[in-house]
C-alpha positions as CSV (number, residue, x, y, z in Angstrom):
1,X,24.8,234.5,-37.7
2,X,27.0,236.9,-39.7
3,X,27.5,238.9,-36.4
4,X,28.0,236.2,-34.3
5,X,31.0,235.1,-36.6
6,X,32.2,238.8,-36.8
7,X,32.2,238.8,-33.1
8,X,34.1,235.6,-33.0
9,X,37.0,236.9,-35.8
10,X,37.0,239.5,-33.1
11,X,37.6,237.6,-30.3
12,X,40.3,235.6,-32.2
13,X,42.3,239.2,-31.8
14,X,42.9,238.5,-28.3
15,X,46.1,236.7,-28.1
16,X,46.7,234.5,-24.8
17,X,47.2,234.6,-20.9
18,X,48.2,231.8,-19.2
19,X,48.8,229.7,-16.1
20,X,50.5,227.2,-13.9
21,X,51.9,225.3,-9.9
22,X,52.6,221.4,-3.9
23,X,55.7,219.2,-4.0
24,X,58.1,216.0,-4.9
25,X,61.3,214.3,-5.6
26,X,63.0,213.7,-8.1
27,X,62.1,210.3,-9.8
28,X,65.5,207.4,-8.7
29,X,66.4,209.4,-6.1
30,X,65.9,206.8,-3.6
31,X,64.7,209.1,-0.5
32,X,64.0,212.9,-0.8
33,X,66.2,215.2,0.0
34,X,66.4,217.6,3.0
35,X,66.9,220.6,0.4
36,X,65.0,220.2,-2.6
37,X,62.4,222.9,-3.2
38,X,58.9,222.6,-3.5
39,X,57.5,222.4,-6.9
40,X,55.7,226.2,-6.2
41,X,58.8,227.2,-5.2
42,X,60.8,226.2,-8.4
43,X,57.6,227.3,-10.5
44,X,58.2,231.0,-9.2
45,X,61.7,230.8,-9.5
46,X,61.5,229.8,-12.9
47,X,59.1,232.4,-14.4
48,X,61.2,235.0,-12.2
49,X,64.2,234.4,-14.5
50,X,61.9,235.2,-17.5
51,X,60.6,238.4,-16.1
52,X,61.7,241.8,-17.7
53,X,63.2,239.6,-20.8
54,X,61.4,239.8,-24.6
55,X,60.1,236.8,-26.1
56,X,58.9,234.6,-29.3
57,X,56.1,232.4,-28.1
58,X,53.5,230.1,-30.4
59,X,50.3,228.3,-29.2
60,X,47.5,225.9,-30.3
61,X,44.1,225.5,-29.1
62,X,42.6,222.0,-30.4
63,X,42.0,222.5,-33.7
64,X,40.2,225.2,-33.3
65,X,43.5,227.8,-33.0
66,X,47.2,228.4,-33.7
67,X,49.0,231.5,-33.4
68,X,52.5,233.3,-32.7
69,X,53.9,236.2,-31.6
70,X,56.9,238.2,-30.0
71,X,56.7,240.6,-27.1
72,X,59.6,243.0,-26.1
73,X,61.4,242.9,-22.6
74,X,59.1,246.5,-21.8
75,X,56.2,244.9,-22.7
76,X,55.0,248.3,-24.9
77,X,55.5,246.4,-28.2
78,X,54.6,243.2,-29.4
79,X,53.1,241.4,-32.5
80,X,50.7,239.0,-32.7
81,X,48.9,236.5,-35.6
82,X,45.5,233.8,-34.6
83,X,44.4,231.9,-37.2
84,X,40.8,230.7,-36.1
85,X,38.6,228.0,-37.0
86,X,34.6,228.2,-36.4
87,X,33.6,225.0,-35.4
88,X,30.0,225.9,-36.5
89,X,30.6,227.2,-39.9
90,X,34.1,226.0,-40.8
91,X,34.8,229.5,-41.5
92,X,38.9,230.3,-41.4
93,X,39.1,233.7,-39.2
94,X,43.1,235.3,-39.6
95,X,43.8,238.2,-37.5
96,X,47.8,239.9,-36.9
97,X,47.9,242.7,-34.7
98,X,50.7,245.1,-33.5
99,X,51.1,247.0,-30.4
100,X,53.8,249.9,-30.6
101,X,54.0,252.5,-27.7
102,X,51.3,255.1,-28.8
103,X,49.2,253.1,-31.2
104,X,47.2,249.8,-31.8
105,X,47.0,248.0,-35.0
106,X,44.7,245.6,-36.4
107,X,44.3,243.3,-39.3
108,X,41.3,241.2,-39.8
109,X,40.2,238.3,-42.3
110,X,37.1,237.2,-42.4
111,X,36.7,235.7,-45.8
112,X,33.8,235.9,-47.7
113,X,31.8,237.7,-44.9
114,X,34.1,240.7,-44.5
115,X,32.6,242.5,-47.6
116,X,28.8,242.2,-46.1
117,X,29.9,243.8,-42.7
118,X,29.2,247.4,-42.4
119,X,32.3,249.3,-42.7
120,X,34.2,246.8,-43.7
121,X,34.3,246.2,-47.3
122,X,37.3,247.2,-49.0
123,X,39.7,246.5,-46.0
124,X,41.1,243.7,-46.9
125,X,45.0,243.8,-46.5
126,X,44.3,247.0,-44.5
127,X,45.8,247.8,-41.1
128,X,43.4,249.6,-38.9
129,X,44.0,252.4,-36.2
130,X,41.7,251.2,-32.7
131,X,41.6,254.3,-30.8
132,X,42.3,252.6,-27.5
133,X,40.3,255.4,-25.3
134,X,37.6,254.3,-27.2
135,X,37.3,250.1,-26.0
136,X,38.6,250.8,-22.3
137,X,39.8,248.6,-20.4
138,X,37.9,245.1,-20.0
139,X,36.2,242.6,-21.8
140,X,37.5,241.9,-25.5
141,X,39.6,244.6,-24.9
142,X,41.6,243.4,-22.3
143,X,42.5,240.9,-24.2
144,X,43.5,242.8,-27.6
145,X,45.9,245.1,-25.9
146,X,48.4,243.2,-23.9
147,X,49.7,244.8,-20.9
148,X,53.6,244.3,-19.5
149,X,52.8,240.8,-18.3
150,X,49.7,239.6,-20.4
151,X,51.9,237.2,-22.0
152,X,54.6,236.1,-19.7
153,X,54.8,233.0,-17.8
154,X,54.4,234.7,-14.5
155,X,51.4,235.1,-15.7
156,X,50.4,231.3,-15.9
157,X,51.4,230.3,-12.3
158,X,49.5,232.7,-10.0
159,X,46.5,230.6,-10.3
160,X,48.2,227.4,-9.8
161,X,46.3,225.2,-7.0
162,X,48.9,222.2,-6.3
163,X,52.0,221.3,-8.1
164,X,54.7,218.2,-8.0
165,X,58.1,218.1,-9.9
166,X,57.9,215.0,-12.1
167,X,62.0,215.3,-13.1
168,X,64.3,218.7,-13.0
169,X,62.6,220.0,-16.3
170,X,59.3,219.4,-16.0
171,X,56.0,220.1,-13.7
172,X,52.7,219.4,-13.4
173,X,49.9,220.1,-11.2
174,X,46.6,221.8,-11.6
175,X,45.4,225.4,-12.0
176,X,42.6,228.0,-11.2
177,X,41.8,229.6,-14.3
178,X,39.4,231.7,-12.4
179,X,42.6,233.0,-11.2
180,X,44.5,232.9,-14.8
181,X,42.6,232.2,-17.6
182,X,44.4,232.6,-20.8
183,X,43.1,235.8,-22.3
184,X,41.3,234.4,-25.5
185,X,38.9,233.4,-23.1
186,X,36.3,235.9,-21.8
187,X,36.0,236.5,-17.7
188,X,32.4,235.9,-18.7
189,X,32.8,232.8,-20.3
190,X,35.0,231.3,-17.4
191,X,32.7,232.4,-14.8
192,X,30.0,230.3,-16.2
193,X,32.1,227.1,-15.7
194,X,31.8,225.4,-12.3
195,X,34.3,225.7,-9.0
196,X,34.9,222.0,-10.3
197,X,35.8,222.7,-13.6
198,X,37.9,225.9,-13.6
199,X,40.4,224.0,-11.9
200,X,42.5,222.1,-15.0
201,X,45.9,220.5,-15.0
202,X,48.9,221.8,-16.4
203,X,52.2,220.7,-17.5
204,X,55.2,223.0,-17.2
205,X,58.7,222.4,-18.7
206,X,61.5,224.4,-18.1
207,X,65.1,224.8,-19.8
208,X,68.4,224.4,-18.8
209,X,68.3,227.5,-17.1
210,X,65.2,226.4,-15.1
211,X,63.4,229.2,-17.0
212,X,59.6,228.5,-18.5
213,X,59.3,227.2,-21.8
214,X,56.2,225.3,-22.6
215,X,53.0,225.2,-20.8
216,X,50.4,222.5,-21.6
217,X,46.8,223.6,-20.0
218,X,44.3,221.0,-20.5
219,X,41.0,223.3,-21.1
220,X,37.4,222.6,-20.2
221,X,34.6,223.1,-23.0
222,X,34.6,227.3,-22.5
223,X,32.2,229.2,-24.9
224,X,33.4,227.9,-28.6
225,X,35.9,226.1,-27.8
226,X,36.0,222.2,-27.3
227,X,37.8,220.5,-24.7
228,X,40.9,220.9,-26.0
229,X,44.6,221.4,-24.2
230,X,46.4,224.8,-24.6
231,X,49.8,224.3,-25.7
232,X,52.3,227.7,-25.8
233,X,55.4,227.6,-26.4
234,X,58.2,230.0,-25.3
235,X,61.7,230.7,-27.2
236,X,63.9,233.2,-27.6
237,X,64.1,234.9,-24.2
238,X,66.3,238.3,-24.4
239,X,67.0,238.3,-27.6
240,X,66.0,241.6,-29.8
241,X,62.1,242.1,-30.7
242,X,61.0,244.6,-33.3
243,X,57.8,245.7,-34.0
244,X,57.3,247.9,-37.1
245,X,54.5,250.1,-38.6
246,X,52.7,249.8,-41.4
247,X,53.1,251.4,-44.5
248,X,51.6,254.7,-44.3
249,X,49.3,253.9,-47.3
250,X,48.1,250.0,-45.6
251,X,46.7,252.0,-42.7
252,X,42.8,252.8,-42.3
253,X,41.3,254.5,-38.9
254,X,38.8,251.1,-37.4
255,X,35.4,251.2,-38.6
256,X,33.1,252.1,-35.8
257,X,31.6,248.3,-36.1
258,X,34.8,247.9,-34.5
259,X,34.4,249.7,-31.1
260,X,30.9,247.9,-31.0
261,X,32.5,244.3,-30.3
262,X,35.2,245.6,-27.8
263,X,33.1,247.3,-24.8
């Protein structure tokens, strides 16, 4: 039990791919016209005008998680902080991690059973070092280290199936998440769902600027999560993200425990 719940505090770290994307007119317009695009069309141009930019973004899971973040324009630095409910126990999981150019940080709370894990008593408050040669390149770890586009909405549409504008700010439609499941989810876990199932629908709205800024995913039952819709939000494209260290004296090299959950 106690390493189930470790696993899943672990799992909590991964912060979040997503998805999105066939065809309409506008609603009134009477008869559609000759030039309006296709909803794919304006999906791609939209996430296209968000590509290369930093961002602040904030999602919810159900009940079972809320979290935020920020990710700079290069991709190399970003934030992130998942609070995590465990439907089974009711246990509150908190993890924050930081990505910076050359190293990985990570923060975990797991209440009460963090002092009875191996290696981990006493590291409360502590940021820990995760040797990234060490976890490769796949499965949980994937998911901890975000790569350039791990978190932009580019990333949402390339498993859309079929798509319709519903008005000039917003589009809906369904997705493959075999094609882009959002990256709290295992690969594992999503391959166990059926052709049926992996394909959800999705809700897109877009800005003033036609640019991405809320996707609504509404998720099968996948390994502990309920049926529950993915909401992320995006805000502040372009606009400065800075991602500190810690404090020499909050940092702790990982536990090897650590390495054990991310192979």
């Amino acid at each position: 039990m106690r390493r189930r719940l470790a696993a899943t505090g672990l799992t909590v770290l991964a912060s979040l791919a997503f998805a999105t994307t066939a065809c309409t007119q506008a609603p009134g317009s009477g008869t559609p016209s000759a030039a309006a695009k296709p909803a794919t069309e304006v999906l791609t141009e939209a996430a296209a005008k968000t590509k290369g930019q930093s961002f602040k973004y904030t999602l919810t899971y159900g009940t079972q998680l809320t979290g935020d973040g920020a990710r700079d324009a290069s991709g190399a630095n970003a934030l992130r902080n998942i609070t995590f409910t465990d439907a089974a126990s009711g246990m509150v999981i908190k993890a924050n991690v930081l990505v910076t150019a050359d190293t990985l940080y990570v923060k975990v709370d797991l209440g009460p059973l963090t002092a009875s894990i191996p290696g981990m008593a006493g590291l409360a408050g502590k940021w820990m070092t995760v040797d990234r040669t060490k976890i490769g390149t796949s499965g949980l770890a994937a998911s901890l280290i975000p790569g350039g586009d791990s978190l932009t909405a580019e990333s949402y549409i390339k498993g859309v199936v079929s798509a319709e504008k519903v008005s000039d700010t917003e589009i809906k439609g369904t997705i493959d998440l075999a094609k882009s499941a959002p990256s709290i989810i295992q690969a594992s876990e999503i391959a166990k769902l059926t052709p049926e199932t992996k394909t959800v629908p999705f809700v897109a709205t877009l800005d003033g600027q036609g640019r991405i800024i809320k996707i609504v995913i509404n998720m099968p039952k996948v390994g502990d999560y309920a049926a529950a819709d993915l909401t992320t939000n995006y805000t502040d494209y372009n606009a400065p993200v800075e991602v500190t260290k810690p404090a020499a004296a909050e940092i702790v090299a990982a536990p090897e425990l650590i390495y054990v959950f991310l192979q």
